[in-house]
N, C-alpha and C positions, 0 to 999 in steps of 0.2 A: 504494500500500500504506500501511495507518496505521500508523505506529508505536504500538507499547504505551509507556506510559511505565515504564521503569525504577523496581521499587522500592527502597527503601535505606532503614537505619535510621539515625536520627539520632543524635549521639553520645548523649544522653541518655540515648535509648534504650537503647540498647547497654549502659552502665554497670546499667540499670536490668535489665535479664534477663541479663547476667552475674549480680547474684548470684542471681535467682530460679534459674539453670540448675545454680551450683554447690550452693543449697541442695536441689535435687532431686536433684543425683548425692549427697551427701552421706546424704540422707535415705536414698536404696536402701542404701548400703553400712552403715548402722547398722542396717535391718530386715533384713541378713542375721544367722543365727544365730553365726557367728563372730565377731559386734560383742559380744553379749550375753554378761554373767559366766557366767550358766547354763548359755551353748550352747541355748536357746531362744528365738528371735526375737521381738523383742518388739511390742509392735504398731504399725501404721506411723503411727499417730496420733503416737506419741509418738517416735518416731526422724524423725518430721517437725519437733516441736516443738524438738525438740535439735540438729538442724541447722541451725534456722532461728534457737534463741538463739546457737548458735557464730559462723553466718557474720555474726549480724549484730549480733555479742559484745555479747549484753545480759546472757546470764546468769541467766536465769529457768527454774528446771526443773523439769519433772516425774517425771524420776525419778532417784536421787541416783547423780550421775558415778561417786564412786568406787567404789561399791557395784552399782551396775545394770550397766554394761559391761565387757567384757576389755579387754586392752591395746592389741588391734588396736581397739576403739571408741575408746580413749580415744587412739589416734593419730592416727584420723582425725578426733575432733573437736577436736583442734592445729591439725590440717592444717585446717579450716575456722577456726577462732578467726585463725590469723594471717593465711590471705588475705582473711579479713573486715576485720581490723585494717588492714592494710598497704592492702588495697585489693583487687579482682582484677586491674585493669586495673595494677597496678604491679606483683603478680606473675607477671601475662601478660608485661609487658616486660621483667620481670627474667629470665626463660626467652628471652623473645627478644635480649638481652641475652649469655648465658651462650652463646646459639648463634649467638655475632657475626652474627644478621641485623637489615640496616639497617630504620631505620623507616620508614617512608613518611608521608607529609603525614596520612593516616587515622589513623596511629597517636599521630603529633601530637598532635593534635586532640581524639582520646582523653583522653591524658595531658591535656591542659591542662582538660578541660572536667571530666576527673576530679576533680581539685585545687582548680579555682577559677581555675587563674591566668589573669593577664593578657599572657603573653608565651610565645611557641613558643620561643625562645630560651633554649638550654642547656638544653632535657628531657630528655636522654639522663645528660645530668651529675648532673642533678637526681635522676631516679631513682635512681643508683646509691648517692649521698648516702644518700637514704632507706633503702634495703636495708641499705646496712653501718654506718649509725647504727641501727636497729633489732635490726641480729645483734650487733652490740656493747654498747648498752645490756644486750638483755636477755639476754647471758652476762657480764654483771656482776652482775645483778641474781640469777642461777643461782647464780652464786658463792656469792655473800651469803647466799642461803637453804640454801645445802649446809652453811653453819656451823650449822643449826638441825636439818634435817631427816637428814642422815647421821646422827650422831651416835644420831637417835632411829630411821631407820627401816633406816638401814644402807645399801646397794646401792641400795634403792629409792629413797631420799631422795635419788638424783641425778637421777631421773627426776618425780620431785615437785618438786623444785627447777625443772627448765625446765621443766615443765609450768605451775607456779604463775607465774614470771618472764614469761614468752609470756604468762598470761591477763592477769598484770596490766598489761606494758603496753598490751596491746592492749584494756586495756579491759574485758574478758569479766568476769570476775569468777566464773570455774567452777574450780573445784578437787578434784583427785583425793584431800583427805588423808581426809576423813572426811564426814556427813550436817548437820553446824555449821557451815559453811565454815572461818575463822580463830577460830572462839572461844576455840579452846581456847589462842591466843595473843595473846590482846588483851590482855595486857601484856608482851610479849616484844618487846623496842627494836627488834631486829637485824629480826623477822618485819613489826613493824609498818611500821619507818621504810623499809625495800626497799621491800616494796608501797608507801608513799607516792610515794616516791620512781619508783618504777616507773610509778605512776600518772598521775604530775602531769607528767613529760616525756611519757609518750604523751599525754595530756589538749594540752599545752603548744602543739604544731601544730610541725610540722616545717621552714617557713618562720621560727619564732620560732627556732628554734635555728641556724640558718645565718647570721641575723643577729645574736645573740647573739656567735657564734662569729668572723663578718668583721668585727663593731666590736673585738674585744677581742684579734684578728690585727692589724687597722691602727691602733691604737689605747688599746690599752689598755696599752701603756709609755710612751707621752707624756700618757696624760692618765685621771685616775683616772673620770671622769665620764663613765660609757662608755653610762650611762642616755640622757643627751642627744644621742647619736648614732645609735639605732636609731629603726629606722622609727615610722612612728604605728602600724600592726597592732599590732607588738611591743611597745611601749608601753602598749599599751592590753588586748591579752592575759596580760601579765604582772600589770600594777596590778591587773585584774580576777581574775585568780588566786588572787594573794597578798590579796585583800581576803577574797575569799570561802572560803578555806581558814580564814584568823583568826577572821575576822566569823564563821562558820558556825560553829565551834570554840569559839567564846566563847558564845557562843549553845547550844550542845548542853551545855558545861559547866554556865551555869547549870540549864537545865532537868532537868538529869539527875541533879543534884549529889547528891540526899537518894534518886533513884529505888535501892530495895535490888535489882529486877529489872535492873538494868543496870550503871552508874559507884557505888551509892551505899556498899556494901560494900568500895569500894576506896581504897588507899593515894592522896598527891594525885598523886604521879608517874604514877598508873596511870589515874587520871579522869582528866588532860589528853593521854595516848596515846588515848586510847579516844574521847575528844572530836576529835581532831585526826582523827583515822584515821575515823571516821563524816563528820567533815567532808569529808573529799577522795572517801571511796567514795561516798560521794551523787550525786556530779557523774558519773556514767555507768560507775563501775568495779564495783561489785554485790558485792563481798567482806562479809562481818556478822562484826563482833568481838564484838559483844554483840545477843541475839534483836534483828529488829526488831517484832515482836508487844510487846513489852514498851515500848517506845520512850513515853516520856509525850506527851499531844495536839501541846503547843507544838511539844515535838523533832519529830513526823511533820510539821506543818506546815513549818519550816524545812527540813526537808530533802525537801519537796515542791517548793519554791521550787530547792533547788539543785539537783535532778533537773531540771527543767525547763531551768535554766541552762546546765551541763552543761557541755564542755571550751572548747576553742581550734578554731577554725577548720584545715583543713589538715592533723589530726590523729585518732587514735585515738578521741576519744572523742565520744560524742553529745549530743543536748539542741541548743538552737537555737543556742551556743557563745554564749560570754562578750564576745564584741565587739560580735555582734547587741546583745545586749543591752545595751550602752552605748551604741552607736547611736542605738536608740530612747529611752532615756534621756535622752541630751543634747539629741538633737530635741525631745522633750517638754518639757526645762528651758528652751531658744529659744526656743520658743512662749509656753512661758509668760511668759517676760521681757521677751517683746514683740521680739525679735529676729530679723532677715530671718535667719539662718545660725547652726548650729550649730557646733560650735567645739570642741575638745578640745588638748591638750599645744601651744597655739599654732595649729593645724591647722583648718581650715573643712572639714567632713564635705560629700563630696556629694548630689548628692538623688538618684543611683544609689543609693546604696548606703544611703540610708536606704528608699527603697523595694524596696529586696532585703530590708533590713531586717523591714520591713512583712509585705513574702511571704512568707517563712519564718516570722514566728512564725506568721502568721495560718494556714497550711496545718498546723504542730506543732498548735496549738489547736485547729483542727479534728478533725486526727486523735482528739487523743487525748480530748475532748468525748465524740465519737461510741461510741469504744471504752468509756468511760467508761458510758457511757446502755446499752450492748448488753451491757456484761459486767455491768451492775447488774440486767438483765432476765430472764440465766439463770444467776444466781449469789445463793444464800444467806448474803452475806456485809455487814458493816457498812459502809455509806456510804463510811467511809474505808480500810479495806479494800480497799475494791472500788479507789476512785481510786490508792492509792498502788503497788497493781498494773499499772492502766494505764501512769499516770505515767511508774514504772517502765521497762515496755515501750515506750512511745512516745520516751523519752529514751534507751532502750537501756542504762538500768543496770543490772539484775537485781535487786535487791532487792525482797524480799516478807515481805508480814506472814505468814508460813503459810499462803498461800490458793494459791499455785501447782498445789501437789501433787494439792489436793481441786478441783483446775475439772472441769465434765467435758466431753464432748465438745465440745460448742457452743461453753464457754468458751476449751477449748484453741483451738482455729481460731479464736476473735475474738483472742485474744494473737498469735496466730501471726500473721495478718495485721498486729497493730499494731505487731508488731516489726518486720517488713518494711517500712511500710510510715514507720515512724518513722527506720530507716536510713538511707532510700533517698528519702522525702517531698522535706523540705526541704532537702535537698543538691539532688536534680535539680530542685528549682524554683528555686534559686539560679542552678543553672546555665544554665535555663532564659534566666532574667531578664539572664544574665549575657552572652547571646549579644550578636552585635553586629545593628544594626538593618540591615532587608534594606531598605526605604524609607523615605529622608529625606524623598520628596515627597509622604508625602500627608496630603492635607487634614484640618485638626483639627476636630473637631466643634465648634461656638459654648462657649462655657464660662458659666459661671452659677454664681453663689455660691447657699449655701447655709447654713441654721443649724447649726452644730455647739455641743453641750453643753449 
């Protein structure tokens, strides 16, 4: 008798139609007529398109949250923004978890190839970390915003408080207050600096804070110098944060300074919130304090660049993360210098991990190329227009010049796929790359130089 060979999906996989499967339950439950403000279903085009910016909290919409759906749509596109943020595969666990069932080596395996890591050891610990530093962040960050919105909306401003707190750290940048997102608070410290602040620990990577937190337990009363004890990731995601927070921020200030459609009408306290706050929602959180249609060339440029950049590894937010891209950085600066190895915080970078490096931008740039060429084919919009929607989508920030709204069919399902696929791309090719080799024995092909440059 033959045997059939068994089939099985690989973890990869697996990560990869989790969320395709949650954005199609998602999608049915917002095409029913009890999603919809009206109590008229809306069309499945577009409850496609809103489940697929929630789980895969980018934030780009086509029809406005707080105004188009009821309460039950707008619970269940929570309930999709946080298992997008958090992950599936860590909300699956946290349910398996809650119902003390053990994991098994598959469920491992999951986890680990979810995240990135390099070690099965402690994933059970690990998870839970995540889950109760996420319910705790973002019910402080709820707090915070209940000093803003009670006040203005009463009852309801508790439920706009966590609803706002959940998007932003997870990233989404969708909001139930109004069809402006935050404009109407782009000078308000307490609204702007939460949502930073919300932003930039989910952005930050969830590995960065455990290590933050064990050097500054073992360490941080015998010795103020608590920078020079954490890992090189952590090091290297942090510096790379706070660069691109400032550096971005200085940079939007200038360009914006005299713009009267934006910062240029305002006091200086209120251009450098509104410069800072555009700096950090660029990098994949999609919140607009001020139109981005208005935005001067330089500022779309710069903030095309930190779209693309986008968070930390390990974390809520998208773009090819901030480590990638010092990777390749520093690689290119050894090359240049003539130098066998590249090198950072004292540390010699592997040539793993500058060729994960490699794969992942190289697969984001393709994505979003393509997306790029296809949404410019059936869409009436200006060159840059067109890209900073991609962009956008491909990094998973949500931020649009006004062209969201007017895609039409064909448009929508090219964003739709490049949210998806911007997700989900270059994380499962990471992981891909990141697997361990099944053969050390086989033969290399001859090797052969060649002209580069």
């Amino acid at each position: 008798m033959i045997k059939r060979k068994k089939f099985s999906f690989s973890t990869t996989q697996i990560i990869i139609l989790s969320f395709l499967v949650v954005i199609l339950l998602g999608s049915l439950l917002l095409s029913l007529p009890v999603s919809s403000a009206d109590g008229k279903a809306v069309p499945y085009l577009d409850a496609l398109f809103t489940a697929t910016t929630s789980t895969c909290v980018t934030g780009l919409v086509t029809l406005t949250t707080a105004s188009a759906w009821s309460t039950f749509g707008h619970i269940v596109i929570l309930l999709l923004i946080q298992a997008g943020g958090l992950g599936i595969i860590t909300v699956m666990t946290g349910f398996m978890l809650m119902l003390q069932k053990k994991m098994g080596i598959g469920d491992r395996l999951l986890i680990q190839d979810a995240f990135n890591l390099n070690t099965m050891s402690g994933l059970t610990r690990f998870v839970k970390r995540i889950l109760l530093g996420t319910f705790l962040v973002e019910g402080i960050g709820a707090l915070l915003y209940m000093i803003v919105f009670v006040p203005e909306f009463g009852a309801r401003g508790i439920w706009i408080s966590v609803f706002n707190s959940i998007s932003a750290f997870c990233n989404a940048g969708i909001d139930i207050i109004g069809d402006n997102s935050l404009c109407n608070y782009a000078t308000n410290p307490i609204v702007n600096f939460t949502t930073i602040f919300l932003i930039v620990l989910g952005g930050l990577g969830y590995i960065v804070w455990w290590d933050v937190l064990r050097v500054l337990k073992s360490r941080g009363k015998q010795n103020r110098r608590v920078f020079r004890f954490l890992t090189l990731h952590s090091k290297i995601a942090i510096v790379a944060t706070l660069c691109l927070i400032f550096g971005g921020g200085l940079f939007i200030f200038i360009f914006e300074y005299n713009n009267p459609h934006t910062i240029g009408d305002m006091n200086l306290w209120g251009k450098i919130q509104v410069s800072l706050f555009q700096s950090v929602t660029t990098r994949t959180a999609g919140f607009a304090s001020v139109p981005q249609e208005y935005l001067s060339n330089p500022t779309v440029f710069i903030c095309l660049v930190l779209m693309v950049i986008g968070g930390s590894p390990v974390g809520t937010a998208g773009g090819v993360k901030t480590v990638t891209i010092v990777v390749l950085l520093q690689s290119a600066f050894a090359t240049i210098r003539n130098k066998a190895e590249a090198t950072i915080f004292g540390r010699t970078l592997s040539a793993d991990s500058i060729r994960k490096a490699i794969g992942v931008v190289t697969v984001f740039m393709a994505i979003m190329l393509t997306s790029t060429v296809l949404l410019s084919a059936v869409c009436d919009a200006s060159a840059l227009d067109v890209a900073y929607e991609t962009v956008s989508a491909t990094a998973t920030v949500g931020l649009s010049r006004n062209l969201t709204a007017s895609l039409n069919s064909i448009g929508k399902i090219i964003i739709i796929i490049t949210m998806y696929l911007g997700r989900i791309g270059p994380i499962s090719l990471a992981i891909a790359l990141g697997s361990k080799k099944r053969n050390q024995n086989i033969i290399s092909e001859p090797t052969e130089d060649i002209s580069i440059g």
